[in-house]
C-alpha positions as CSV (number, residue, x, y, z in Angstrom):
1,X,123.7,247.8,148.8
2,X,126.2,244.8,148.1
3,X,124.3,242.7,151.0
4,X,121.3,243.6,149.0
5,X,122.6,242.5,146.2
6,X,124.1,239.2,147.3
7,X,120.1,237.9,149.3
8,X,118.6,239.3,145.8
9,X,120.6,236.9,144.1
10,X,120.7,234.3,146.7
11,X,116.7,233.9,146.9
12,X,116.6,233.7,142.7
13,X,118.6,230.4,142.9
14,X,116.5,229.0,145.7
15,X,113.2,230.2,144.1
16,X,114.7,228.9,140.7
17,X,115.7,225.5,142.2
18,X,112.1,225.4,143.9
19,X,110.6,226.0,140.1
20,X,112.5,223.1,138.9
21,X,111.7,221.1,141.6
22,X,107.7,221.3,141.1
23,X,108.2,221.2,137.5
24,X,110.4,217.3,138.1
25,X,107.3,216.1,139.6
26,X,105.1,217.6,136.6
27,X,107.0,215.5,134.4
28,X,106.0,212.3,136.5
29,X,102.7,213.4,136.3
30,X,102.1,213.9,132.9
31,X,103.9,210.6,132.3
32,X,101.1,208.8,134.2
33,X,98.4,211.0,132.5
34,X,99.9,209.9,129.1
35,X,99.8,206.2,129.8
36,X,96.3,206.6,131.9
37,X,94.9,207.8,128.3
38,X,96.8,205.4,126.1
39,X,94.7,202.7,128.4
40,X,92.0,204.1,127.3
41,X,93.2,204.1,123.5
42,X,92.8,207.9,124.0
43,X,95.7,208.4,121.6
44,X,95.2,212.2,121.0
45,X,95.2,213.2,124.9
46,X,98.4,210.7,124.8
47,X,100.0,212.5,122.5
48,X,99.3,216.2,124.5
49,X,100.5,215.1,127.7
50,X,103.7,213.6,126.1
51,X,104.4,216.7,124.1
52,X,103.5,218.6,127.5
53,X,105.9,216.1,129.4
54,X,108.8,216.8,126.9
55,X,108.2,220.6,127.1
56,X,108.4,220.5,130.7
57,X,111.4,218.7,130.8
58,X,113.3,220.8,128.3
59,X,112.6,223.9,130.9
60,X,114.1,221.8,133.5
61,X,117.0,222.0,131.5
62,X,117.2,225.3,131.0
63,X,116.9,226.0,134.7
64,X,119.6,223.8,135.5
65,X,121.8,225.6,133.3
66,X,120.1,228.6,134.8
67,X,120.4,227.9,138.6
68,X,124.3,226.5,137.8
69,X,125.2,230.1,136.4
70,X,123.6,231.7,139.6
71,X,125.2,229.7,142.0
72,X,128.6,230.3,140.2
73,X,128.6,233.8,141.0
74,X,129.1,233.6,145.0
75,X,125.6,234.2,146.4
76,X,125.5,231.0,148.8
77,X,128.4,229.7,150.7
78,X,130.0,226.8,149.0
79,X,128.5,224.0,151.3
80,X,125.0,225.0,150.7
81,X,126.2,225.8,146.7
82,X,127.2,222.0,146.5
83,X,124.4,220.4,148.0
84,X,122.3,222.4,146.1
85,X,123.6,221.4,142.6
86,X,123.6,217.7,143.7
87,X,120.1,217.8,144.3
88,X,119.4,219.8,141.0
89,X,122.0,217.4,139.0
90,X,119.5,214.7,140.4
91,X,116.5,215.7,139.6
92,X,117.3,216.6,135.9
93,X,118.2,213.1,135.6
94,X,114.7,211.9,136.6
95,X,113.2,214.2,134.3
96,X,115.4,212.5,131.7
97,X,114.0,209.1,132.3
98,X,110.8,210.4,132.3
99,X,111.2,211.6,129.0
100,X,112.6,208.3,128.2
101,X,109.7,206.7,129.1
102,X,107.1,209.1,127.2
103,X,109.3,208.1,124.1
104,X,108.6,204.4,124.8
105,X,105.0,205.8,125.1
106,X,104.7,207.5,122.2
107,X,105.7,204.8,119.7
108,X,102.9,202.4,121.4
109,X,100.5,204.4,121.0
110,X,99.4,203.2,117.0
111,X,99.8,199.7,118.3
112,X,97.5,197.4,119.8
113,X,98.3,196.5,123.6
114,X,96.5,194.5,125.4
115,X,94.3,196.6,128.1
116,X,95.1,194.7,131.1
117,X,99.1,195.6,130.2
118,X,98.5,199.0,130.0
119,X,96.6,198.9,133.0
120,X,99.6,197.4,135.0
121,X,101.4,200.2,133.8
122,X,99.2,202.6,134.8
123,X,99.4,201.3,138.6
124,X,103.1,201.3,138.3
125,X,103.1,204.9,137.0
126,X,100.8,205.8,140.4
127,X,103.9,204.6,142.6
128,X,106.1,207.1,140.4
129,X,103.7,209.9,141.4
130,X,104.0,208.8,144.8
131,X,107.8,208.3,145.2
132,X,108.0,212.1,143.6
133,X,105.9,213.7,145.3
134,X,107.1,212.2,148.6
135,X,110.8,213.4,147.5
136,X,109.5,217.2,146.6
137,X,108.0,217.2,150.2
138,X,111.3,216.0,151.8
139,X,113.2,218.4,149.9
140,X,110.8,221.4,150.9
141,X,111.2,220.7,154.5
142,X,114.7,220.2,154.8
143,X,115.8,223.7,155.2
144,X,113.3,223.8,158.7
145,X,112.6,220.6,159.7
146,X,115.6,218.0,159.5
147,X,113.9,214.8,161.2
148,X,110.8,215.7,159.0
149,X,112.6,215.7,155.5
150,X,114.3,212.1,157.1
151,X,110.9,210.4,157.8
152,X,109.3,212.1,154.3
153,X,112.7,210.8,152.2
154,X,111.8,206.8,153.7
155,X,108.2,207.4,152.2
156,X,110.0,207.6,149.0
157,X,112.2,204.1,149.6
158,X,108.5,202.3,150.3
159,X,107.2,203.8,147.1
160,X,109.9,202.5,145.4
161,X,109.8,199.0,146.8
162,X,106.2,199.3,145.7
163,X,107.1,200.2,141.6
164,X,109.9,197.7,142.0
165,X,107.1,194.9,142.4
166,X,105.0,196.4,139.4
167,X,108.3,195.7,137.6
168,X,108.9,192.1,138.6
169,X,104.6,191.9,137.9
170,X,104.9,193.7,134.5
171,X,108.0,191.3,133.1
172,X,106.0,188.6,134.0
173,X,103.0,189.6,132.1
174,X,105.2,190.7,129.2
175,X,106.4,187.0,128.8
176,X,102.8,185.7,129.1
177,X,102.3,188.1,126.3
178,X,104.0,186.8,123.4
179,X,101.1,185.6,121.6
180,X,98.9,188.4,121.9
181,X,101.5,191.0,121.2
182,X,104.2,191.5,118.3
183,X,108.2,190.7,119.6
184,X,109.3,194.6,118.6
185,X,106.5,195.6,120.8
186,X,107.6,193.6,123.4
187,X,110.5,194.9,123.3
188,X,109.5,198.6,123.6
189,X,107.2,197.7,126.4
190,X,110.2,196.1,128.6
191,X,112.1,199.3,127.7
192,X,109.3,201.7,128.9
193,X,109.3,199.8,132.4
194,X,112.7,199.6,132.7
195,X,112.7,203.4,132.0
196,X,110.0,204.3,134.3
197,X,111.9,201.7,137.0
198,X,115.2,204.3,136.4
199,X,112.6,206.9,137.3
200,X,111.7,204.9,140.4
201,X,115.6,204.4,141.3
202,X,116.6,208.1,140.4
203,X,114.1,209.5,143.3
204,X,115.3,207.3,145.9
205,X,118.7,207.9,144.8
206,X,117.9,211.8,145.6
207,X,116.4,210.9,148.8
208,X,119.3,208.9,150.1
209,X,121.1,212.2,149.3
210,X,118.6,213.9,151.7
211,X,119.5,211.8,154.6
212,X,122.8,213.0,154.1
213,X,122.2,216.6,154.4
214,X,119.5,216.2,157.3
215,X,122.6,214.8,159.2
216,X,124.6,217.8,158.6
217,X,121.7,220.0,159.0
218,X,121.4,218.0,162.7
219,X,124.6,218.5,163.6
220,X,125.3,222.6,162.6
């Protein structure tokens, strides 16, 4: 009864860590939804997917907290226990800075952008979908296929490489954009890709973390 007890509580972590794991890369996709429809001055349908975004990410919290109380209480061996809440502390902070950047969203959404902005954002906010859902398939296969989850985690470093250069193309546009759009405006834009490059950095900060374990996955 006890060793039933401890694989009950064993698979509710992994299936809760697995929930918040899907739910990190909802976030990125609602993000690009939300700045797909403010292109298309579809402020409304902006709106939804941001308020969507910041539901999501408020569960992510909760199953943090959640997946932290379970793993307290013995049910995986300690190794496993700390990997585990590294990747979950990691991926909470990506949902963080994709909440960041649907705040930038949101207040830019009663203001006139040019289109061709918004549309550079939009192909930087297609990398971000990329890069996570790269890093949710690397994760998935780590516990059966090591070298796999290796090769999957360096699909995410290219996809960042790829928003990193949306960045450098988006901060030059912003500076060709002073006459067309007002300085507080600017401003917000620059924050909302220097949030969504935070995104970027976060998941190939988790899949660095990845390689790691794959090594000791190797090697036991």
């Amino acid at each position: 009864m006890e060793k039933w007890f401890v694989q009950r509580r064993k698979s509710k972590v992994l299936e809760l860590a697995d929930r918040q794991l899907m739910l990190a890369v909802d976030t990125v996709n609602e993000l690009e939804n939300a700045i797909s429809d403010a292109s298309k001055k579809n402020v409304d349908d902006a709106k939804k997917q941001i308020e969507k975004l910041f539901v999501t990410e408020e569960e992510i919290d909760n199953l943090r907290r959640a997946i932290f109380e379970e793993s307290t209480r013995g049910s995986l061996p300690l190794s496993d226990r700390e990997d585990l809440m590294h990747l979950v502390k990691r991926l909470d902070v990506m949902a963080d800075h994709v909440k960041d950047s649907g705040r930038h969203v949101l207040l830019l959404l009663e203001i006139n952008i040019p289109t061709t902005l918004w549309n550079a954002y939009v192909e930087m906010a297609k990398d971000l979908v990329d890069c996570a859902k790269a890093l949710r398939a690397s994760i998935e296969k780590l516990g059966s296929d090591p070298l796999e989850a290796r090769k999957l985690s360096e699909k995410v470093d290219e996809f960042e490489k790829h928003a990193d250069e949306k960045n450098l193309h988006i901060k030059t546009l912003l500076l060709k954009s002073d006459k067309d759009v007002a300085p507080s405006a600017l401003l917000v834009l620059k924050d909302l890709v220097d949030s969504m490059e935070e995104v970027a950095d976060s998941c190939d900060d988790t899949a660095d973390y990845v390689r790691v374990l794959t090594i000791t996955r190797e090697s036991s």
